[in-house]
C-alpha positions in Angstrom: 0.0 0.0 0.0 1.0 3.7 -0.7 0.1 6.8 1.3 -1.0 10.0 -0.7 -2.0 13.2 -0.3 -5.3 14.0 -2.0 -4.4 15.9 -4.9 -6.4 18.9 -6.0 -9.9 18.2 -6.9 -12.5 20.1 -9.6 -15.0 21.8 -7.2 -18.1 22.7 -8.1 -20.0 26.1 -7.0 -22.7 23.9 -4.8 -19.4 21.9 -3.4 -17.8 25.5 -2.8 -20.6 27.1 -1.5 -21.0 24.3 0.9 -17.9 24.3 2.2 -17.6 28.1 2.9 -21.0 27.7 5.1 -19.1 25.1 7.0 -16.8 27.7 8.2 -16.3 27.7 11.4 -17.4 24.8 12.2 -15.7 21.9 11.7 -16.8 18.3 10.7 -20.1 20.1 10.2 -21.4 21.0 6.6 -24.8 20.4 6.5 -26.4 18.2 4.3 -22.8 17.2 2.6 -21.2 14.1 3.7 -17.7 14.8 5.5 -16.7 11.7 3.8 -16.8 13.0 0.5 -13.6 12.8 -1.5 -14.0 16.6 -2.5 -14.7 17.7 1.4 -11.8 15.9 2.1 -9.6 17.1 0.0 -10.9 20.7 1.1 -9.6 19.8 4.8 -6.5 18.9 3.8 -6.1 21.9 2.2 -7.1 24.3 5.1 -5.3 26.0 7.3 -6.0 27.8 10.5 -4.2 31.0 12.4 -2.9 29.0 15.4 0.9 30.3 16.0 4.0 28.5 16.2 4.8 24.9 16.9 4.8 24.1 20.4 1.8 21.3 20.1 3.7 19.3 17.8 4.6 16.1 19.4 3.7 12.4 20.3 0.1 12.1 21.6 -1.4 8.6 23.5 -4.3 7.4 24.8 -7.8 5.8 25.0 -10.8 5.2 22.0 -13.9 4.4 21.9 -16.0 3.4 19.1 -18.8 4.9 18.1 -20.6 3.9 15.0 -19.5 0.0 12.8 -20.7 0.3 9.9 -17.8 -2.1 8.5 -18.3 -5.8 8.4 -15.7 -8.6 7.6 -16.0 -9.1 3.8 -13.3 -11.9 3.9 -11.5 -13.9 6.5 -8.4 -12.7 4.6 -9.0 -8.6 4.8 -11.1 -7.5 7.3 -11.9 -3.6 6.9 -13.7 -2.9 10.4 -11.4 -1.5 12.8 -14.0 -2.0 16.0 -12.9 -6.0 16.3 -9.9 -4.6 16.9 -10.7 -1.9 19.6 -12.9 -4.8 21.4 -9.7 -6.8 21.4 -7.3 -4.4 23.0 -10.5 -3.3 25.6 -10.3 -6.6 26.6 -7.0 -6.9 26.8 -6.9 -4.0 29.0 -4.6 -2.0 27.1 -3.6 1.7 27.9 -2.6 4.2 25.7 -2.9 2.0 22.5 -2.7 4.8 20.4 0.1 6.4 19.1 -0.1 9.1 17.2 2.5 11.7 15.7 1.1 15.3 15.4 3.4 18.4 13.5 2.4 21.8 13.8 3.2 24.7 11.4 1.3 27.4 12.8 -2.0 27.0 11.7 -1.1 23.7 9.4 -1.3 20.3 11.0 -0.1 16.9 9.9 -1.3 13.7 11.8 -0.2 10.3 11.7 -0.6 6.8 13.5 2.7 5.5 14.3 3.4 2.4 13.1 4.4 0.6 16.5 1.2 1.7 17.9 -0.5 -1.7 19.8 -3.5 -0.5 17.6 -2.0 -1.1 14.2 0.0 -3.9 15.6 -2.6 -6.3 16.8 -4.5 -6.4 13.5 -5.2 -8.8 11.1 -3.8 -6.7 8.2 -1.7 -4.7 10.3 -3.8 -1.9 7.8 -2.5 1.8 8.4 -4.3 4.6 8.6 -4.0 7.7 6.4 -1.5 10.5 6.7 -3.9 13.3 7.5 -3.3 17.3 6.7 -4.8 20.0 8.2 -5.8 23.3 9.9 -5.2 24.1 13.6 -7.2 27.1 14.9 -5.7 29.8 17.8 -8.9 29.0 20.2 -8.0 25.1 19.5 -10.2 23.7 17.0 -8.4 21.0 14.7 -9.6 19.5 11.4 -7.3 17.2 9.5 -8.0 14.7 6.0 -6.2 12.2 4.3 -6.3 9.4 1.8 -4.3 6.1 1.3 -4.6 4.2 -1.9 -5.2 0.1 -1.2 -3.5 -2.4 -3.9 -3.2 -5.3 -2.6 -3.6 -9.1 -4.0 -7.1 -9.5 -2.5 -8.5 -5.7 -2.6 -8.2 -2.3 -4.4 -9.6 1.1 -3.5 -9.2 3.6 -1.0 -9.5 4.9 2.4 -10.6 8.2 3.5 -10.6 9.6 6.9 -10.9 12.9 9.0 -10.0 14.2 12.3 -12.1 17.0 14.3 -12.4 18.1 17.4 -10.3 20.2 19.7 -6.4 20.7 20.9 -6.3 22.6 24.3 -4.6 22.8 27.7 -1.5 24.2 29.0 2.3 23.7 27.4 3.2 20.1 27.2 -0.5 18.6 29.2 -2.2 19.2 26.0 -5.2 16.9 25.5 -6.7 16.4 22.0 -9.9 15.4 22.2 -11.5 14.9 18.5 -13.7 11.9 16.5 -12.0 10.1 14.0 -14.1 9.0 10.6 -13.0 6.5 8.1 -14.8 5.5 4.9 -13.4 2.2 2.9 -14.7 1.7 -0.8 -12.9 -1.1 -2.2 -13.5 -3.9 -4.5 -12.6 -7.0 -2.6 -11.7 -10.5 -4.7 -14.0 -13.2 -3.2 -11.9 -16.1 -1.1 -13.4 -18.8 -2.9 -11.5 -16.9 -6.5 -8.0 -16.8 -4.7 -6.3 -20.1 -5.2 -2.9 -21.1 -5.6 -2.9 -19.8 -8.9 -4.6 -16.9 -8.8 -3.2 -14.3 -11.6 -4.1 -10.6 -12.6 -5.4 -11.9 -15.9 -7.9 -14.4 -14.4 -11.6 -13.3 -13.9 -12.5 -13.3 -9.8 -15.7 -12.6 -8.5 -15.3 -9.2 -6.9 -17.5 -7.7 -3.7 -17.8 -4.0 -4.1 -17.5 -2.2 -0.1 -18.6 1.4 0.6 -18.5 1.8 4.5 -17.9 4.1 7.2 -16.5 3.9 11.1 -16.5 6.5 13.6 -14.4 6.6 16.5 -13.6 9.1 19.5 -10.1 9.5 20.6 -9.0 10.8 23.8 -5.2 11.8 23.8 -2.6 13.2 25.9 1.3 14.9 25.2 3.4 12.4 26.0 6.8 13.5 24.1 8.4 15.5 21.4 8.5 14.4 17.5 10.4 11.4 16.7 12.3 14.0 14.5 13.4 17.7 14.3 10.9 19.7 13.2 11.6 20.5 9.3 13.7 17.4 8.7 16.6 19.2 10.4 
């Protein structure tokens, strides 16, 4: 798999229009799906008027899941990340999550890290997008990304979203947002996948369009794994 940044998309007016009434609020635009590759690719663009880069650092801590919308389409690649949060609840893990945040004033880039316990632990060991965002002075953070799947049994993409807020005094800052992922992939049926499976044969392929939310809780732990601007 292969992590991009969503590249510019063609907008039009009612997408434009929409997104400038979701100003100020964000995750919120009415009667648009936040899911949408376009609104996505709008978060990633923004960018807020927080100062400086004092919040950027290594952030850990709890989830919860809130909506599963994903079932297992195959044994082989299972898209839901909820088994997986029902597994480390049980297994009374802390601070599961680790996640690497960089701040450029009001620009914001987000990433799971790979030795997290929450990527770890899964079936597909599946990571999550690199997401790009906007940071606001009074705290409110938005953030989008996209990774492209291609893989033997499945092709397609995820999309996901952070929002919520970044607040609390230097070095105890809490970030407190809901994260939102959408899979649509085409997924090669098991019973297709033998031994000698090729590109050129003709599988039976399940088509997936689905959508998780989940609400992290996280807290400063440390600095960035690296100097800020790659010094």
């Amino acid at each position: 798999m292969s992590v991009i940044r969503p590249q510019r998309l063609w907008r039009s007016s009612a997408v434009l229009v929409a997104l400038v009434a979701g100003v100020g609020a964000p995750g919120c635009y009415e009667g648009f799906d936040p899911l949408d590759p376009e609104v996505i690719a709008e978060v990633a663009r923004g960018r807020g008027d927080a100062q400086g880069f004092e919040h950027s650092g290594i952030y850990g801590g709890t989830f919860e899941a809130l909506e599963c919308g994903c079932d297992s389409l195959d044994d082989r690649f299972n898209v839901s990340l909820c088994p997986l949060i029902d597994m480390l609840t049980d297994l009374g893990f802390e601070d599961a999550l680790a996640l690497e945040l960089i701040q450029a004033d009001g620009s914001v880039r987000a990433q799971a890290l790979p030795g997290s316990d929450f990527l770890e632990l899964g079936d597909n060991s599946l990571s999550l997008p690199l997401l790009y965002g906007s940071l606001q002075a009074e705290g409110r953070i938005s953030a989008a990304g996209v990774i492209a799947v291609d893989v033997l049994v499945a092709e397609g993409q995820v999309l996901a979203r952070i929002d919520g807020t970044l607040e609390g005094e230097t070095q105890a800052w809490r970030l407190q947002v809901e994260y939102q992922q959408r899979y649509v992939l085409d997924v090669i049926a098991s019973d297709e996948l033998g031994a000698e499976f090729t590109k050129e044969s003709d599988p039976t392929v399940v088509s997936a369009d689905c959508r998780e939310r989940i609400a992290l809780d996280l807290i400063w732990l440390a600095p960035p794994l690296g100097p800020l601007g790659g010094g």
